[in-house]
C-alpha angles and dihedrals in degrees: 000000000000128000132203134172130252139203131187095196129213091272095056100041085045087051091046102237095122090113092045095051078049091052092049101057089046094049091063097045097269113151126197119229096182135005141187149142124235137163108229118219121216095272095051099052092042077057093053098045093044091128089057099055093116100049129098095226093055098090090051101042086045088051097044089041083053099048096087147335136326141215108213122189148186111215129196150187132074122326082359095154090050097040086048090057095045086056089049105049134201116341088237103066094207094066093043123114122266104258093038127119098250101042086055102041110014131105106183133351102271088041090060091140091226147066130200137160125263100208146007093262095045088049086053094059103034082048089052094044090055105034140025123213097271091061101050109080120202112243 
């Protein structure tokens, strides 16, 4: 049994879809483990987004990541971080596949409207930063 983290970021709790992006994961056999909505502060989400400090985009992405609440996730099942990703599509919406998450809900690439992990070990640490131990059921 694999586990990944999700987020429904700001954009896609302020555009409602918090219950589709739900229904989709269930839909395909997904199965969450733990579940909550918070709102990041700079810091946080500085924290988060460690690994992108060099990058241009980092400032913005912190900003946007810090705008409104979250909806972070801990996903399970098997293949869960591949089968995530399938469900998310492309990170920039427009060369995502018709059906995805963000082909049918992003803006803009930062505004993507979901997070998931990329690998077992990133979804080690972005699981730990979230949730301890007590939160995380197993399913």
């Amino acid at each position: 049994m694999e586990r990944t983290l999700s987020i429904i970021k700001p954009d896609g709790v302020a555009k409602n879809v918090i219950g589709e992006v739900i229904k989709r994961f269930e839909t395909d056999s997904i199965k969450i483990a733990a579940m909550k909505m918070i709102k990041l502060t700079k810091t946080q989400a500085q924290g988060f987004y460690a690994v992108h400090r060099e990058r241009p985009f980092f400032d913005s992405l912190t900003d946007f990541m810090t705008s409104g609440p979250i909806v972070v996730m801990v996903l399970e099942g098997k293949d869960v971080i591949a089968k995530n990703r399938k469900l998310m599509g492309a990170t920039n919406f427009k060369e995502a596949e018709d059906g995805t998450i963000r082909k049918d809900y992003a803006t803009d690439i930062e505004k993507n409207v979901v997070h998931g992990s990329d690998a077992p070990e990133t979804a080690a640490f972005e699981i730990g930063y979230f949730f301890n131990d007590l939160e995380i059921q197993e399913r």
